[in-house]
C-alpha positions in Angstrom: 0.0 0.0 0.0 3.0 2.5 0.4 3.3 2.4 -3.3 0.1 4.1 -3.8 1.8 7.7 -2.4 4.5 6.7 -4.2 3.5 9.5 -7.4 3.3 12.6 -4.4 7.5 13.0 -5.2 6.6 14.6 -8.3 6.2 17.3 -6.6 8.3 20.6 -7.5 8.2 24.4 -7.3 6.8 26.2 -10.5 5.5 29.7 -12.2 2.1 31.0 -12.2 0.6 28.4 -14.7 -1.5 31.7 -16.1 1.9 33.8 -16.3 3.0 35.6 -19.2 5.5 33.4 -21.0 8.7 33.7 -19.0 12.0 31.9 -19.2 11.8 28.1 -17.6 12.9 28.1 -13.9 15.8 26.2 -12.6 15.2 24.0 -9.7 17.4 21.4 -8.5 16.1 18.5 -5.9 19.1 16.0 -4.3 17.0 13.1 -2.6 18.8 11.4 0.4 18.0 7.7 0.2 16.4 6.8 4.3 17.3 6.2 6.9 21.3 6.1 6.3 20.6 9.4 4.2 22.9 8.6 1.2 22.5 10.4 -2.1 19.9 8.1 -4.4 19.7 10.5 -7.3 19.4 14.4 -8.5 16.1 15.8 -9.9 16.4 18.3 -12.7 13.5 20.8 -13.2 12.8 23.1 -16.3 9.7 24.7 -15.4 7.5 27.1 -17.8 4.2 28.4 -16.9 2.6 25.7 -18.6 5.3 23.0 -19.0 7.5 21.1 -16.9 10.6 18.6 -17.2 11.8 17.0 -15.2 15.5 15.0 -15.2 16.6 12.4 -13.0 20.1 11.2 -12.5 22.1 8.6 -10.8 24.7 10.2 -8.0 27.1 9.1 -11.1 25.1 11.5 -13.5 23.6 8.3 -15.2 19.7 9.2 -16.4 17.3 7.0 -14.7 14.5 8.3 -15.7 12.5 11.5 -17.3 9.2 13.3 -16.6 6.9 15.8 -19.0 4.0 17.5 -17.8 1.9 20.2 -19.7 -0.6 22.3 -17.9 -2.7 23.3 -20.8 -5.8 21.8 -19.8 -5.6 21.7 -16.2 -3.0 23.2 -13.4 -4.2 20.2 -10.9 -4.6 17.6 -13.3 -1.7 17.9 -16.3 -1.3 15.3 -19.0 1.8 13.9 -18.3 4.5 11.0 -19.3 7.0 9.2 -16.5 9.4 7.2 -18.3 12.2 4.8 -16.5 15.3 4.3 -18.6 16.5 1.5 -16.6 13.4 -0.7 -17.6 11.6 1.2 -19.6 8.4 1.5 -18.0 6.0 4.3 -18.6 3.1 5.8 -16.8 1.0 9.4 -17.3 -2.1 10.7 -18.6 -3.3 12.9 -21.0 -6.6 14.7 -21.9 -8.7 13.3 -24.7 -12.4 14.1 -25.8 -13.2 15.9 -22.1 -11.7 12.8 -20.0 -8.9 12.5 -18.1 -7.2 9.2 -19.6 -5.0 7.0 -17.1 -2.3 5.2 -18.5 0.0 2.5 -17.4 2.1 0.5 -20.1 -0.5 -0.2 -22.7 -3.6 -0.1 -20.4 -5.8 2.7 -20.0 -8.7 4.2 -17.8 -10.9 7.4 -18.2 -11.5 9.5 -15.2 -14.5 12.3 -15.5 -12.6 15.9 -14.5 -13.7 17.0 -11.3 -12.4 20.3 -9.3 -10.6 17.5 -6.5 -8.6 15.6 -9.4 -5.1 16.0 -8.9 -2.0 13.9 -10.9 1.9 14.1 -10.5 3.3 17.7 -10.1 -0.2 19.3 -10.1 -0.3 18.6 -6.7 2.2 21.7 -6.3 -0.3 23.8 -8.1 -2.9 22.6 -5.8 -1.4 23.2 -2.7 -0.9 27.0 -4.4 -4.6 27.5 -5.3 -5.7 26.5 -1.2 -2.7 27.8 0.1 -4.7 30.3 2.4 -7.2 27.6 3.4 -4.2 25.3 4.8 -2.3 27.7 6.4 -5.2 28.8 8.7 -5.1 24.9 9.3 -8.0 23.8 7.1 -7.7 20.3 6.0 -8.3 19.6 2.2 -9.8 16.1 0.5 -8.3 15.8 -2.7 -8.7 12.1 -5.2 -4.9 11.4 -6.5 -4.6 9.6 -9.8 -2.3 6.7 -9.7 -1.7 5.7 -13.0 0.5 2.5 -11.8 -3.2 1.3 -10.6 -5.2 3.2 -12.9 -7.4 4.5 -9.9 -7.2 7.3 -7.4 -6.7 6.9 -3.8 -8.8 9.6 -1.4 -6.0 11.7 0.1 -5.8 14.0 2.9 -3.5 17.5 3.4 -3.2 19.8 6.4 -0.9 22.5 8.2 1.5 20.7 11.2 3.2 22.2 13.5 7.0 22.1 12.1 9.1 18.7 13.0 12.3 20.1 12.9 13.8 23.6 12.3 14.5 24.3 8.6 15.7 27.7 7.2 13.2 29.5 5.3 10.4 27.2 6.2 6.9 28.7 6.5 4.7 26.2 6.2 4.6 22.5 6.8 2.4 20.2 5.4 1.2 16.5 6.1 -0.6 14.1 3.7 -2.4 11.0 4.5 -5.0 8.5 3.6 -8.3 10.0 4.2 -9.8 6.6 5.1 -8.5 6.4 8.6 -8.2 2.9 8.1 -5.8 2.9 5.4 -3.6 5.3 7.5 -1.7 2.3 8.6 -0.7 0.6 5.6 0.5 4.3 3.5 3.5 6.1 4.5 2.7 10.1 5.0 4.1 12.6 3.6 5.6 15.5 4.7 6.4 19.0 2.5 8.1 22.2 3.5 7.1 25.6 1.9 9.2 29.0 2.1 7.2 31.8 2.6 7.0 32.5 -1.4 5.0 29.3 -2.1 8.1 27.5 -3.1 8.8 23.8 -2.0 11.9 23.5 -0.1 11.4 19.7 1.3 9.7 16.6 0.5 10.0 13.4 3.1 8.5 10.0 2.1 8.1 7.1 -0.1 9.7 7.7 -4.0 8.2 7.4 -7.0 11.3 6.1 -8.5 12.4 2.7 -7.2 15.7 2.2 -6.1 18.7 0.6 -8.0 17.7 -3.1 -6.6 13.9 -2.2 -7.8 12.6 -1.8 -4.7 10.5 0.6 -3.1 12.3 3.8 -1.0 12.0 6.4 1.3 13.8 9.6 0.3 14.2 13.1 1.8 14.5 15.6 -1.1 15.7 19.3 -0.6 14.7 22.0 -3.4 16.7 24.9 -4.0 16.2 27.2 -7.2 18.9 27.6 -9.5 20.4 30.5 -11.5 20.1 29.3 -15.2 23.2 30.6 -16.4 25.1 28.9 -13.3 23.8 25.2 -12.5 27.3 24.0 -12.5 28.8 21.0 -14.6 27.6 18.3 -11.5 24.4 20.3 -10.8 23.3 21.2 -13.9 19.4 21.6 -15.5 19.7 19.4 -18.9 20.8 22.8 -20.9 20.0 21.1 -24.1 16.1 20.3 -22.8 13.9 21.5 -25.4 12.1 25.0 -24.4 8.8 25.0 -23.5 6.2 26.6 -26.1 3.9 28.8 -24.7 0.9 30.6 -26.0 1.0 34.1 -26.0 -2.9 34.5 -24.6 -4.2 33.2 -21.5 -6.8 31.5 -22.3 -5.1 28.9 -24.4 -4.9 26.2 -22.5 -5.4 23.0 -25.8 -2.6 20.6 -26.1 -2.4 19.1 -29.0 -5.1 18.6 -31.4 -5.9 15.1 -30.9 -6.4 16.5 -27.4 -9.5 18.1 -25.9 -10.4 19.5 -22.5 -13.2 19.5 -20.3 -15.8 21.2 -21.8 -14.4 21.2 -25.7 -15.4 18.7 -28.2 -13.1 17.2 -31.2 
């Protein structure tokens, strides 16, 4: 059952998804393998107002794995591919006729849009939009697609008080099973917040297995990067291909195989 918070890591800090078109964002996340707290890989963001990479290395600089998400459609709920290099496995979803379309390998599942859907990194977005509502300590229901499963699993997030001291912290956030019953069998998951909105720590279970396949526990610190400056070891893919953007707002189509809640092909 741990698995099934396994998709919260793709978590990251991003631009206004309704922004002007601006230069991507540089973020950089080390994740500390736990409990011995050794380094289990580098996450490399690129992050537009409405798209998203995201690369993940080996401590040797190896790519594991790769992650695209475009916010066109939805800022909660983007279409989105994981791919592993070590195995090739794939898992995502995209929009198509209205639906939200689950996919894992060559299975699929169609999920009807709802304001509580949330997928991969549009949890981030999520956490934006309510931000006022959990920092006066409201807790929030949300249904988290798991395309491993092709279901969601009913999750829970509210305001803690903080575990430990961390610099720059302003709000802390936990996330559980809403079923009190299931509490027992899926790992929470904790995130730190600076006082800009920006995440600065995720603690729980991976959504990247570890190097003997199994699932793992990692601690992952954010901290934004200067583009011209990521440094050869530290560096955002520099050849990653730039997001496109529209110009207007209210543009939000993918591609045009693609429609979104309320269009029609």
């Amino acid at each position: 059952m741990n698995r099934l918070l396994a998709a919260l890591l793709l978590v990251a800090t991003v631009a206004g998804a309704r922004a002007q078109p601006v230069a991507p964002q540089a973020v950089e996340g080390i994740a500390l393998a736990l409990p011995g707290r050794g380094e289990a890989y580098v996450e490399r963001h690129a992050i537009g107002a409405l798209d998203h990479r995201i690369d993940y290395r080996a401590p040797d600089g190896t790519p594991i794995a790769r992650l695209t998400l475009d916010y066109r459609c939805s800022d909660s709920a983007p279409a989105f591919e994981q791919h592993d290099l070590r195995n090739g496995a794939r898992i995502g979803a995209r929009w198509q006729d209205g639906a939200y379309l689950l996919q894992h390998g060559d299975e699929t599942r169609a999920l009807a849009p709802s304001v509580s859907l949330v997928a991969s990194s549009g949890f981030d977005r999520f956490v934006r939009g309510h931000w006022d509502a959990l920092a006066a300590g409201r807790s929030i229901d949300l249904d988290f697609a798991l395309p491993a499963r092709l279901q969601t699993l009913r999750l829970r997030i509210a305001r803690i008080e903080a575990p430990e001291a961390l610099p720059g912290a302003t709000l802390w956030l936990r996330i559980v099973a809403a079923q009190p019953l299931l509490r027992a069998f899926v790992e929470p998951i904790e995130l730190a917040y600076d006082g800009d909105r920006a995440l600065l720590l995720y603690r729980g279970l991976s959504n990247l297995p570890g190097a003997d396949g199994k699932a793992q526990s990692v601690e992952i610190r954010y901290r934004r990067l200067q583009a011209a400056q990521p440094g050869p070891a530290r560096e955002i893919a520099a050849n990653a291909p730039q997001p496109t953007e529209p110009a207007v707002d209210g543009d939000r189509r993918t591609a045009t195989a693609t429609h979104c809640p309320g269009e029609r092909s």
